[in-house]
VOMIKE-403970 format. One record per residue: residue number from 1; x, y, z of N, C-alpha, C, O, CB in turn. Coordinates in steps of 0.05 Angstrom, whole numbers, plus 5000, padded with zeros to 4 digits. Each point is the difference from the previous one (the first is absolute). Glycine has a CB too. Example, Ala and Ser with C-alpha at 12.3 -4.5 7.8 and 13.67 -1.06 7.14 Angstrom:
2
 num  npx  npy  npz capx capy capz  cpx  cpy  cpz  opx  opy  opz cbpx cbpy cbpz
   1 5264 4886 5156 4982 5024 5000 5018 5024 5000 5021 5000 5013 4941 4977 5012
   2 5031 5044 4961 5016 5024 5001 4985 5022 5014 5010 5022 5004 5014 4965 4953
This chain:
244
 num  npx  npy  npz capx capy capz  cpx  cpy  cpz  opx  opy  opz cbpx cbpy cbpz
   1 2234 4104 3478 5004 5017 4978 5005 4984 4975 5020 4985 4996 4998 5051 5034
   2 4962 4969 4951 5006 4984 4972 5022 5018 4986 5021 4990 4993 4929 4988 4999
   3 5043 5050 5004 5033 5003 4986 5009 5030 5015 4984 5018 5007 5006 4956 4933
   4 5039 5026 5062 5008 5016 5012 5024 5018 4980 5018 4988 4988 4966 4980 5057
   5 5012 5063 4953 5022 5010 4983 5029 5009 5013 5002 5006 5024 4958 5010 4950
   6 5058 4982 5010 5026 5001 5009 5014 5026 4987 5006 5003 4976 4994 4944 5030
   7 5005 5072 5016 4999 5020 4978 5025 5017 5032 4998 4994 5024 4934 5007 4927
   8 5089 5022 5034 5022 4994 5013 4997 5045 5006 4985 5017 4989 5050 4915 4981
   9 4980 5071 5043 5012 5030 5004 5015 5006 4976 5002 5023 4992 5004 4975 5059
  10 5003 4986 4939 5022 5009 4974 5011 4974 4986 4992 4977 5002 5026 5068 5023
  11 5000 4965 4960 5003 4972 4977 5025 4990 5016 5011 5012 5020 4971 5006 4921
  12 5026 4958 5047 5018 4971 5012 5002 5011 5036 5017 5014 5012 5024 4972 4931
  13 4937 5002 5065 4998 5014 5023 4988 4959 5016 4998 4997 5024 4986 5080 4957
  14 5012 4906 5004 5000 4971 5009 4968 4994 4988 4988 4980 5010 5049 5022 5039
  15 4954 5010 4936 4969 4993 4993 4998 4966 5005 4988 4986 5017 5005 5058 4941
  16 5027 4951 5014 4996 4972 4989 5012 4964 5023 4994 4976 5001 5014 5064 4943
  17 5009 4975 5067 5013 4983 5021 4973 4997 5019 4986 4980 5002 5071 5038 4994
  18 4940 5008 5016 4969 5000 5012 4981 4979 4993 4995 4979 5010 5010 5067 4990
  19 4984 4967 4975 4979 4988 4989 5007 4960 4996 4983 4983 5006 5006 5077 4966
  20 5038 4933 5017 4998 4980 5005 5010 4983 5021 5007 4978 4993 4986 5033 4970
  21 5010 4998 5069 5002 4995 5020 4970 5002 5010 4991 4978 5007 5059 5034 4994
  22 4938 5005 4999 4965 4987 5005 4988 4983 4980 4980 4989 5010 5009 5052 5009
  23 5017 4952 4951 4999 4984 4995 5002 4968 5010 4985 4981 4999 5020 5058 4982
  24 5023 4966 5027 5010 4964 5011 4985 4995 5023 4990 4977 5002 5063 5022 4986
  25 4943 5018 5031 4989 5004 5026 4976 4987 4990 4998 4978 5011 5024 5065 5013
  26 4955 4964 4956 4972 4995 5003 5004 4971 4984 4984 4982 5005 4990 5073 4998
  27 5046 4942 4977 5002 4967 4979 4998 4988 5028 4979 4988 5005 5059 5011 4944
  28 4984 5005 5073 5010 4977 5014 4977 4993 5022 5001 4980 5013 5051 5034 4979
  29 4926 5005 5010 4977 4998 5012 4980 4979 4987 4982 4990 5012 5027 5057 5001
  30 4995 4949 4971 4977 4994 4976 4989 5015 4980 4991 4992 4979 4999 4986 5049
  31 5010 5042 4982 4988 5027 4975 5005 4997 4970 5023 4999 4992 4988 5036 5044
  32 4973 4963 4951 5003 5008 4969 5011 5030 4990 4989 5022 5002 4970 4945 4996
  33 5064 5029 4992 5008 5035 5001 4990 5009 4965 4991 4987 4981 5066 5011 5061
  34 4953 5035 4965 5001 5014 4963 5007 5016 5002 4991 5014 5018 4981 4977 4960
  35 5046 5019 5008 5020 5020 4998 4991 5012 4971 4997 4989 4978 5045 4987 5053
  36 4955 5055 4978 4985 5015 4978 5026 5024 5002 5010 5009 5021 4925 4978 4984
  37 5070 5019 4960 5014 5019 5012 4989 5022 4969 5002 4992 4976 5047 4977 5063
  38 4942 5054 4968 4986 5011 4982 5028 5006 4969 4998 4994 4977 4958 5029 5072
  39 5067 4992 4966 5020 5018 4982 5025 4990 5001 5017 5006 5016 4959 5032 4992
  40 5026 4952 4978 5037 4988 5007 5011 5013 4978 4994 5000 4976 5005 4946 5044
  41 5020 5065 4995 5007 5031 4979 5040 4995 5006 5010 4994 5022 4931 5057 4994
  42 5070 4953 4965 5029 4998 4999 5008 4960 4990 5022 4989 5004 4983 5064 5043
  43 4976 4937 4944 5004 4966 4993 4995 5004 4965 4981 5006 4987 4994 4965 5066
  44 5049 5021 4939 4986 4998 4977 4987 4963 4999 5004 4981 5015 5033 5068 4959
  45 4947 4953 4998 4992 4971 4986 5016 4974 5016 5024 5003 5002 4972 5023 4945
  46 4995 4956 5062 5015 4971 5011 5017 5006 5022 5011 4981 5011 4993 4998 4944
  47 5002 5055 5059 5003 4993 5023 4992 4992 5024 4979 5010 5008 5034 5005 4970
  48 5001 4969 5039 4982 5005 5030 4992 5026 5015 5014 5018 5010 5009 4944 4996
  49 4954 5036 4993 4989 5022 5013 4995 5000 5038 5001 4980 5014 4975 5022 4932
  50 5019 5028 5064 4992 4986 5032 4981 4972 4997 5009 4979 5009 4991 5073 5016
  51 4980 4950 4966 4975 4974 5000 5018 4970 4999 4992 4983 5015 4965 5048 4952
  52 5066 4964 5017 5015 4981 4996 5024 5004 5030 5011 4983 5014 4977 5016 4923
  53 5013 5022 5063 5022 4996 5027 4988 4994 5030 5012 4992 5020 5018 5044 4955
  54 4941 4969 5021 4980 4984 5024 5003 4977 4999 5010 4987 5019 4957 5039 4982
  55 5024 4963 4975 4991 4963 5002 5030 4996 5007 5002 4990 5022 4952 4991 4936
  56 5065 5023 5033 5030 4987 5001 4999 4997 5032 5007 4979 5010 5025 5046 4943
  57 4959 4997 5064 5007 5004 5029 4988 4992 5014 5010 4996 5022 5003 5032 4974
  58 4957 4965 4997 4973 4992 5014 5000 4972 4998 4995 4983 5017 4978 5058 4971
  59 5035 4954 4981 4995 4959 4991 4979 5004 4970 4993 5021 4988 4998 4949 5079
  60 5005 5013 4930 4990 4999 4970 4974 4999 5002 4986 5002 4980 5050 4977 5001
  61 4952 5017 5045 4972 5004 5001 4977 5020 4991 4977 4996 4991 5044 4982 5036
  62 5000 5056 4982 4991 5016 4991 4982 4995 4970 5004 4984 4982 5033 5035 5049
  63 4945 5000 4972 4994 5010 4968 5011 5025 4997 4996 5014 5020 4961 4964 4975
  64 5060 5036 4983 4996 5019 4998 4990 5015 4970 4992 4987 4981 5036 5002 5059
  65 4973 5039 4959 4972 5022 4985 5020 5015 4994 5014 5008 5019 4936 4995 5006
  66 5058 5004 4949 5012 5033 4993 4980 5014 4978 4994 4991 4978 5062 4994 5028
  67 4938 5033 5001 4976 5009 4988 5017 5028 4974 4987 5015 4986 4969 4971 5071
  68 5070 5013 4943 5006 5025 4982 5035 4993 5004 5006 4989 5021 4945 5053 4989
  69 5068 4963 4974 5031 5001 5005 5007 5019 4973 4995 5000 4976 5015 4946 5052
  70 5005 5073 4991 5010 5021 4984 5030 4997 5004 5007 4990 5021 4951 5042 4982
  71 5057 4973 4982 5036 4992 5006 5002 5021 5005 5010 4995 5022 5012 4973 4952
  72 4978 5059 5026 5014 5020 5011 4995 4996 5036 4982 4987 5010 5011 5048 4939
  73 5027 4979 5064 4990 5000 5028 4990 5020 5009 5014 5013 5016 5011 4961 4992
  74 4948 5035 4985 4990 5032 5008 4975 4992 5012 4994 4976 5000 5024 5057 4960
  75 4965 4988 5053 4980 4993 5001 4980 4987 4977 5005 5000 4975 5009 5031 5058
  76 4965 4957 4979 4984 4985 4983 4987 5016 4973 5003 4994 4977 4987 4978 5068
  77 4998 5047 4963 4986 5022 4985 5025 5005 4976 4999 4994 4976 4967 5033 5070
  78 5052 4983 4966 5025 5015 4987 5007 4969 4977 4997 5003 4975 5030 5039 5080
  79 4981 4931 4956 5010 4983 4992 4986 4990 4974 5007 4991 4979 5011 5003 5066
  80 4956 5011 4966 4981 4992 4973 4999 5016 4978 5000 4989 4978 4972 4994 5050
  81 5027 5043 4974 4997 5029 4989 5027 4988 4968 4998 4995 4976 4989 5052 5088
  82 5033 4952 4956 5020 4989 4986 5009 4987 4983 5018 5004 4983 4981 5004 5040
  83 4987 4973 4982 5001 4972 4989 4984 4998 4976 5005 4986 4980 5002 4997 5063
  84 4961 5039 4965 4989 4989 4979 4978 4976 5011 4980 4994 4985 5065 5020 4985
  85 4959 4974 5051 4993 4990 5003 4969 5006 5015 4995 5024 5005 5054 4961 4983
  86 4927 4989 5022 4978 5017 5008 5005 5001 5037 5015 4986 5012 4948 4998 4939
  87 5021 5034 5058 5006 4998 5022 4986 4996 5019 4976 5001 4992 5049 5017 4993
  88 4977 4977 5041 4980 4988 5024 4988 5015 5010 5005 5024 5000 5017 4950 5012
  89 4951 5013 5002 4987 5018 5009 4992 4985 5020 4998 4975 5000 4991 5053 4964
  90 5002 4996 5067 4987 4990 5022 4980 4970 4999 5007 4979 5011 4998 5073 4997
  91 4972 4954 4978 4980 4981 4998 5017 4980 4988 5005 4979 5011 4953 5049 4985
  92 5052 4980 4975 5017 4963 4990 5015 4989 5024 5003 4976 4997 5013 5037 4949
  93 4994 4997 5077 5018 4980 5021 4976 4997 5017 5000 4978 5012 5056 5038 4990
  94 4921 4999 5002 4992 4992 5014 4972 4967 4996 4988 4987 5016 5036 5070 4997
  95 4978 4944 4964 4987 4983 4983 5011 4974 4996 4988 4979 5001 5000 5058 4980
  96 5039 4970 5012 5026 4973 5009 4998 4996 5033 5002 4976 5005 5040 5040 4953
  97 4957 4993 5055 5003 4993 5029 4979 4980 5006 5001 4976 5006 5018 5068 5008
  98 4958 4976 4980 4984 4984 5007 4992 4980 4986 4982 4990 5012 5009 5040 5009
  99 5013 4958 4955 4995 4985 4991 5014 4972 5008 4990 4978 5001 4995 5058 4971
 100 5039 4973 5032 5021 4985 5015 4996 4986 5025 5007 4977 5004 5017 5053 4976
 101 4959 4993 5044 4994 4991 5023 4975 4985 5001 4992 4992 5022 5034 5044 4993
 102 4953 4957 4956 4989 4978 5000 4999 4970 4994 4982 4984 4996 5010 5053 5005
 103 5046 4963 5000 5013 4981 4997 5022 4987 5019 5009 4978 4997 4976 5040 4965
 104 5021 5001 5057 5020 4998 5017 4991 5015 5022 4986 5021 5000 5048 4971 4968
 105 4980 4991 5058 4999 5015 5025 5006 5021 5001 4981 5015 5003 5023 4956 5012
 106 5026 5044 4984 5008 5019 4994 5012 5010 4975 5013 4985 4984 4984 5007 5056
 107 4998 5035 4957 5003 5022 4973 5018 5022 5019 4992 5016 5016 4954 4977 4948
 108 5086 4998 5024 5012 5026 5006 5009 5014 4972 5005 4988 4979 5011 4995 5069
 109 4984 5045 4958 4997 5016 4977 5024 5013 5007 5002 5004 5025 4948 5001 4965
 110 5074 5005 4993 5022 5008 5005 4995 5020 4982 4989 4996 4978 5039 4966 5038
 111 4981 5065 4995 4998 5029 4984 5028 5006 4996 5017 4989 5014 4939 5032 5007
 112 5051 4995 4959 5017 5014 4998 5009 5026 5002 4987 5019 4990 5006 4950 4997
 113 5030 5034 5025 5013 5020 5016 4980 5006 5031 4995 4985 5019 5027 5038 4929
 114 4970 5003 5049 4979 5013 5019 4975 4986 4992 4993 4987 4980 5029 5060 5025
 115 4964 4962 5026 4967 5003 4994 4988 5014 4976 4984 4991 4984 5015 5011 5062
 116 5014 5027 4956 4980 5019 4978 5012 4999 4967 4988 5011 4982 5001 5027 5061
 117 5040 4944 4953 5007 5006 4976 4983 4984 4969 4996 4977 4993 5051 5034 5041
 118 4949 5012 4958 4975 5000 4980 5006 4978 4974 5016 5002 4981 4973 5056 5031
 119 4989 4915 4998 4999 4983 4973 4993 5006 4980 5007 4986 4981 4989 4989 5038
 120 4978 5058 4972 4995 4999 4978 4999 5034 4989 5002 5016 5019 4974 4931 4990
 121 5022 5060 4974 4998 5029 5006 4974 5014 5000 4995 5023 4993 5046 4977 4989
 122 4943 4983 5025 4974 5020 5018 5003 5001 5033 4985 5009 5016 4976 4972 4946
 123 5065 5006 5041 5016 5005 5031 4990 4979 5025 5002 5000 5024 5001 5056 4964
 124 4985 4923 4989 4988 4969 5023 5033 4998 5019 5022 5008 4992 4936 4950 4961
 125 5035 5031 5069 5027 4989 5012 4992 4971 5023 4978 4989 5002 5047 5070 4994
 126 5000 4936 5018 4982 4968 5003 4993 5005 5025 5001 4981 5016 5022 4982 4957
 127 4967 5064 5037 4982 5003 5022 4965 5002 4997 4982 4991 5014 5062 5031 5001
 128 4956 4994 4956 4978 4995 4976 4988 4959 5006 4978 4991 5008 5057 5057 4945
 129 4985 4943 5042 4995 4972 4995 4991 4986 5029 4979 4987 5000 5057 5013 4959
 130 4977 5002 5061 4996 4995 5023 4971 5002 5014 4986 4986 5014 5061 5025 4982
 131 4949 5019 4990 4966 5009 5006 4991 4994 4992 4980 4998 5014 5015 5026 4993
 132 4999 4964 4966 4992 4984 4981 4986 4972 5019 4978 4994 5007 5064 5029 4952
 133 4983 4966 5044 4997 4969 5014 4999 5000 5030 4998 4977 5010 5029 5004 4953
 134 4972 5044 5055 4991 4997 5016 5023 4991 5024 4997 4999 5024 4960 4996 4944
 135 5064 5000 5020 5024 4983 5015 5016 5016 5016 4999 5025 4998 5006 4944 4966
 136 5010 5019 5051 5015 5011 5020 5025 5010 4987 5005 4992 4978 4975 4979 5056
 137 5037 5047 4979 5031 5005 4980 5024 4994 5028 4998 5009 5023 4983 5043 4931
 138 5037 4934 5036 5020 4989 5019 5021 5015 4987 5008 5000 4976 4975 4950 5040
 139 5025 5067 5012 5024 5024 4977 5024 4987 5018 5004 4991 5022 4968 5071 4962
 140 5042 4947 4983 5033 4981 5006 5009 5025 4996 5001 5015 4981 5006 4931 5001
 141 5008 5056 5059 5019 5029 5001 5030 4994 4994 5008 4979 4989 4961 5043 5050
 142 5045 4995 4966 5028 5008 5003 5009 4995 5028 4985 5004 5020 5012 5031 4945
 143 5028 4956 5036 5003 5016 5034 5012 5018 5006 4996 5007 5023 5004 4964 4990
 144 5014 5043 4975 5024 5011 5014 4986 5039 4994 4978 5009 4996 5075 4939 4990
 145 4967 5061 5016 4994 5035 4999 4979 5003 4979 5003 4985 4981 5048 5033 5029
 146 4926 4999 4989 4986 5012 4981 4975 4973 5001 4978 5007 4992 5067 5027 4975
 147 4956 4949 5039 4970 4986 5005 4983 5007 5012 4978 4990 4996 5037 4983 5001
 148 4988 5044 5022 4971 5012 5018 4985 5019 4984 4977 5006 5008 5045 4993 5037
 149 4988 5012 4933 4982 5024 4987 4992 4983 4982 4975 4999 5003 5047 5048 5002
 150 4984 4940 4979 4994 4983 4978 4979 4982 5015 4976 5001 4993 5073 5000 4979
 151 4958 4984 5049 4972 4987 5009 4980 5009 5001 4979 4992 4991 5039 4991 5029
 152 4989 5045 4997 4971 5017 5010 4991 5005 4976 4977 4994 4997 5035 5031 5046
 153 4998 4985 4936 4987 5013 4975 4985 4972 4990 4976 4999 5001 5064 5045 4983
 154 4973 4936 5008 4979 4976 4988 4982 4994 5019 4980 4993 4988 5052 4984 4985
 155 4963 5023 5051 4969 4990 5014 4992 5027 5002 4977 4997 5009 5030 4959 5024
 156 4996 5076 4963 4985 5015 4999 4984 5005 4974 4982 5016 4994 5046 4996 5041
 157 4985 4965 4947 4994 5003 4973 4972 4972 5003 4977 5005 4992 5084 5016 4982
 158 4946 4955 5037 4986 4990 5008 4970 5004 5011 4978 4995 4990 5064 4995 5007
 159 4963 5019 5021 4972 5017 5015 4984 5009 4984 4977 4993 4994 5044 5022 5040
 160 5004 5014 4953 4977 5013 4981 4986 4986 4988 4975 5001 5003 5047 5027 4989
 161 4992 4953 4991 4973 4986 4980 4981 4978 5014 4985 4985 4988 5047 5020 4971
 162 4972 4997 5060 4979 4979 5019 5009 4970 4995 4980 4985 4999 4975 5047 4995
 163 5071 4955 5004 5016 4969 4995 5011 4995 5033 5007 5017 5016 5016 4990 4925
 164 4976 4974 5061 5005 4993 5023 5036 4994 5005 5010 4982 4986 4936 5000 5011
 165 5069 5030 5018 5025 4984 4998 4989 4975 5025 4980 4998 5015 5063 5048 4969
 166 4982 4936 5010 4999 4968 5007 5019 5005 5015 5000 4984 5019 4985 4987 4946
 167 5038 5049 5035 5022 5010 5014 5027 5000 4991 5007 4981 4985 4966 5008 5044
 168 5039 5024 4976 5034 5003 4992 5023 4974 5007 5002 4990 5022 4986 5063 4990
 169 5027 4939 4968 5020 4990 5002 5023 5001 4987 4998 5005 4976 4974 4980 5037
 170 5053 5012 4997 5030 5006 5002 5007 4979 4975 5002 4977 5007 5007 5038 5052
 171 4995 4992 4914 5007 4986 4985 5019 4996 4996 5004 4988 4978 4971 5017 5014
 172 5050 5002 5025 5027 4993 4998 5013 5010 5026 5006 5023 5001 4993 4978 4947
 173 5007 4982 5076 5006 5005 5019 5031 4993 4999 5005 4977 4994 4947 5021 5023
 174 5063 5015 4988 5029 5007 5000 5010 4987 5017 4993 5003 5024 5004 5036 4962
 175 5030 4938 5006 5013 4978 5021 5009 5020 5022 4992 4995 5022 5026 4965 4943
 176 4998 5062 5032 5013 5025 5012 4984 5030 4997 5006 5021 4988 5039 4951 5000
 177 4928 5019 5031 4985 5033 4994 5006 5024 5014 5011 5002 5022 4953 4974 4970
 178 5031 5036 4998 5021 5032 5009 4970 5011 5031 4980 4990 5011 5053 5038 4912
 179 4983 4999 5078 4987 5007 5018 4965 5010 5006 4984 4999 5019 5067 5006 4978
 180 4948 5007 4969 4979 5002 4986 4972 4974 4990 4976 5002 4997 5066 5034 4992
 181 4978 4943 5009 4979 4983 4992 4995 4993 5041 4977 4994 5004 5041 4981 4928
 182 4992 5026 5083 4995 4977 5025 4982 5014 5007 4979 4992 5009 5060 4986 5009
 183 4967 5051 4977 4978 5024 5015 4975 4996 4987 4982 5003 5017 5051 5036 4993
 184 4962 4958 4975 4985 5001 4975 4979 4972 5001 4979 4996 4989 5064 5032 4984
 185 4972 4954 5046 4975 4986 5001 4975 5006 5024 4978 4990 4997 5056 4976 4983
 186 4970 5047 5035 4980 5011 5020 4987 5023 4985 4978 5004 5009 5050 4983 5035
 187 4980 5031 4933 4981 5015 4998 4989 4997 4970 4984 5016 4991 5036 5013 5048
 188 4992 4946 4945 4979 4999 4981 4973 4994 5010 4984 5019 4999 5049 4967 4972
 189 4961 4999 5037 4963 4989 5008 4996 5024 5010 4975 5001 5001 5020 4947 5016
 190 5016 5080 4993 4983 5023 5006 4994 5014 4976 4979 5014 4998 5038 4990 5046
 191 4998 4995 4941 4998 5016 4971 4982 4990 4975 4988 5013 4983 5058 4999 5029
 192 4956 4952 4994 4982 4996 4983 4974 4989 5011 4983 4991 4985 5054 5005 4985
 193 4959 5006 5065 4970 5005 5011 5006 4971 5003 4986 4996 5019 4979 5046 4958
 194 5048 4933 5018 4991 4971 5001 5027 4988 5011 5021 5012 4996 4940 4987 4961
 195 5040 4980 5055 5025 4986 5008 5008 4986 4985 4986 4989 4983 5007 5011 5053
 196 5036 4998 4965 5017 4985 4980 4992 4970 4995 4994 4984 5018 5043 5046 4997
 197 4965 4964 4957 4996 4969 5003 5022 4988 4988 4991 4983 4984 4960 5017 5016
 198 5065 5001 5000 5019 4991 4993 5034 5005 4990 5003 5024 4996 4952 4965 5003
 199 5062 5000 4998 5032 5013 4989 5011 4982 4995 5010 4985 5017 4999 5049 5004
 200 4991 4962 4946 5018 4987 4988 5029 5007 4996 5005 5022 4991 4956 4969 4994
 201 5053 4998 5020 5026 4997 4998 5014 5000 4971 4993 4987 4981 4997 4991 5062
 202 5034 5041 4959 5012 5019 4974 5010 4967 4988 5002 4979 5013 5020 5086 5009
 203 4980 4938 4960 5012 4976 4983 4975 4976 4999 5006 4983 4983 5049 5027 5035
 204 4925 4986 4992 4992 4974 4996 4987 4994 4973 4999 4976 4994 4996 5024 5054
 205 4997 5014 4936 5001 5002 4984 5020 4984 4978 4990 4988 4981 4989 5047 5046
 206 5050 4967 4978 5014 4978 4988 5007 4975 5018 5024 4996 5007 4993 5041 4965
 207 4964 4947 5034 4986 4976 5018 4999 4989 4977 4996 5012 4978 4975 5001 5063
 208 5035 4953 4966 4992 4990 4980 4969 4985 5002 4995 4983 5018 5058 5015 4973
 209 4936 5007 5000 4970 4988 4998 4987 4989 5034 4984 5013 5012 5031 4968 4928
 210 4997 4989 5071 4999 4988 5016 5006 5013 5034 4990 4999 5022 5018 4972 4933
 211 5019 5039 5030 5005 5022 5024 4980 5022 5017 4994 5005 5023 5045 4989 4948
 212 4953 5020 4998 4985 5024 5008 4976 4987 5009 4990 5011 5020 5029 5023 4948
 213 4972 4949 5024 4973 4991 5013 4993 4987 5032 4981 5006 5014 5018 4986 4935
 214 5022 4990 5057 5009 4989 5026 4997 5033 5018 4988 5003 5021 5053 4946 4960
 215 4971 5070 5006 5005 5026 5015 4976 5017 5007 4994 5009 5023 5047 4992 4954
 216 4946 5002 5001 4982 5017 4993 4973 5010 5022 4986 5020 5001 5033 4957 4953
 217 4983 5000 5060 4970 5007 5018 5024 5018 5030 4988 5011 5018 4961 4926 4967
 218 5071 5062 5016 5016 5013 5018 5008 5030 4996 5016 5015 5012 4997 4940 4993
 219 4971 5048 4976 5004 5030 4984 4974 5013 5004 5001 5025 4998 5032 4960 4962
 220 4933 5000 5047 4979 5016 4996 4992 4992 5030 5008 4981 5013 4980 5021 4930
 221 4991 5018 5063 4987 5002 5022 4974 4979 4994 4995 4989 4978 5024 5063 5033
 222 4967 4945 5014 4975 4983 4996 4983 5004 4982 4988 4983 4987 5014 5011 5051
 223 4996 5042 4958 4984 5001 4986 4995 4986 4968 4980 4992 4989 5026 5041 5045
 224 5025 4970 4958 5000 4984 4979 5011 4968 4999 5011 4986 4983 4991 5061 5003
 225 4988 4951 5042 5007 4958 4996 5023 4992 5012 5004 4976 5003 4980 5018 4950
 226 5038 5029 5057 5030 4992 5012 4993 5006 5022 4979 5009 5009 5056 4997 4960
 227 5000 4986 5044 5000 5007 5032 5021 5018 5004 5017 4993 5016 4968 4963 5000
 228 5019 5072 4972 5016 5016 5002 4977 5017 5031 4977 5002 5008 5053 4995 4926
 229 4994 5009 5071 4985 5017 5039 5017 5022 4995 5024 5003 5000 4968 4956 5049
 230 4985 5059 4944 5014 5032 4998 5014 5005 5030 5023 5008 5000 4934 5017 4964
 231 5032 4971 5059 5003 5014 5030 5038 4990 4998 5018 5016 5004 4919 4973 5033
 232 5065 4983 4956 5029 4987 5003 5015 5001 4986 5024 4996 5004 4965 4982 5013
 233 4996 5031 4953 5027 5010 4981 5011 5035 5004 5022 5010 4995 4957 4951 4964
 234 4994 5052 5052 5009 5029 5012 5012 4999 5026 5008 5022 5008 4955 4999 4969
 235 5043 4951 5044 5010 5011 5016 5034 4983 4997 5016 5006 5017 4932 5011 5012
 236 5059 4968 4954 5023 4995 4995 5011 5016 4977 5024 4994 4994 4966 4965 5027
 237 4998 5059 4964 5012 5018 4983 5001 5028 5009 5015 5015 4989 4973 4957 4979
 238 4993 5037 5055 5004 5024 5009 5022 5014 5002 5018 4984 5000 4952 5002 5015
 239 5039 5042 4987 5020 5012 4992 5019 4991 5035 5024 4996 5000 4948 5049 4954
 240 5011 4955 5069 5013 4993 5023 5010 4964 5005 5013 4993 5020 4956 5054 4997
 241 5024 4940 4967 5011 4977 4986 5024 4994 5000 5011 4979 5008 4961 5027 4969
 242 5040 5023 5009 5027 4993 4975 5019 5019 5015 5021 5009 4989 4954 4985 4954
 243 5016 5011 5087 5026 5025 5007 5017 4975 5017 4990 4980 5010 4981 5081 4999
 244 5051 4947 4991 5025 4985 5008 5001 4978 4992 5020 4987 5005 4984 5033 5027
């Protein structure tokens, strides 16, 4: 896969930790990475944005792409509207992607908030973009209560538009997970049709650079280049696990 989108059930839900944990995974392979991120919305001027909180986590190898930054934190459409500023559209990310992925091994594309929340107001969103480029979407779930409807709804949203998911992953897996998240790992992959590839761990995120990277392939499944084993992290977290 030359570029793959990163796109979540809901907002601060682990997009960017994600995104630059498959990052480090493919640098430390050899891979040429790029980090595209269409809307960075709530940054104002000279701040670090997610795209800057990848390379910090991944290594400096990254490239990264911000194609629009609005400082309010709203949706993209809404943020731009606001601002005044101009706003994104499907084809412009998908134009950056790919232009990107004729420069680098991999092109991950980090969306903001949801799948469907609208970058422009003719109602493009970065599932629009995905179809566009043809790419797979690696959805970064929740764990705990209320993730099974939210999953099912983003890959039924998927389907519809004919995008492929790449499959679901746990973007913040809880040192102390409740009863809801343990259960919850046997029946996400039924809700979102695909098996889990991965669960990053709550906090890694404030890792320092070196740290998170040494870590990082222990967080993804093969599919994306690690040695995370769904069968052994579901059967030492299972809810019959944690009794007595």
């Amino acid at each position: 896969m030359t570029v793959i989108v990163v796109s979540g059930t809901g907002t601060e839900i682990g997009k960017t930790v994600t995104t630059a944990a498959v990052a480090a995974v493919a640098l430390a392979a050899g891979r040429s990475v790029a980090v595209l991120k269409p809307a960075q919305t709530g940054v104002g001027p000279g701040g670090p944005g997610d795209a800057q909180e990848v390379a910090r986590l991944a290594g400096d190898g990254v490239t990264t792409l911000e194609l629009a930054r609005y400082p309010e934190p709203l949706a993209p459409d809404v943020a731009a509207r606001r601002s005044g500023l101009a706003q994104v559209h499907p084809q412009d990310v998908a134009d950056a992607a790919g232009k990107l992925a004729t420069e680098h091994d991999l092109v991950l594309v980090e969306g903001a908030g949801g799948l469907l929340v609208r970058l422009d107001d003719e109602g493009g969103t970065l599932a629009d973009a995905a179809r566009l480029l043809d790419a797979p979407v690696l959805m970064v779930v929740s764990a705990g209560l209320g993730t099974l409807n939210s999953t099912a709804l983003t890959a039924e949203a998927l389907r519809a538009r004919g995008v492929r998911l790449l499959g679901p992953l746990i973007g913040s897996w809880p040192a102390a997970p409740d009863l809801a998240s343990r259960c919850n790992l046997a029946d996400l992959p039924k809700d979102a049709g695909s098996p889990l590839l991965g669960a990053v761990p709550a906090g890694a995120g404030c890792l320092e650079g070196p740290d998170f990277r040494s870590a990082a392939g222990s967080w993804l499944g093969p599919e994306l280049g690690g040695t995370w084993d769904a069968a052994a992290f579901g059967e030492r977290e299972a809810p019959g696990a944690w009794v007595g």
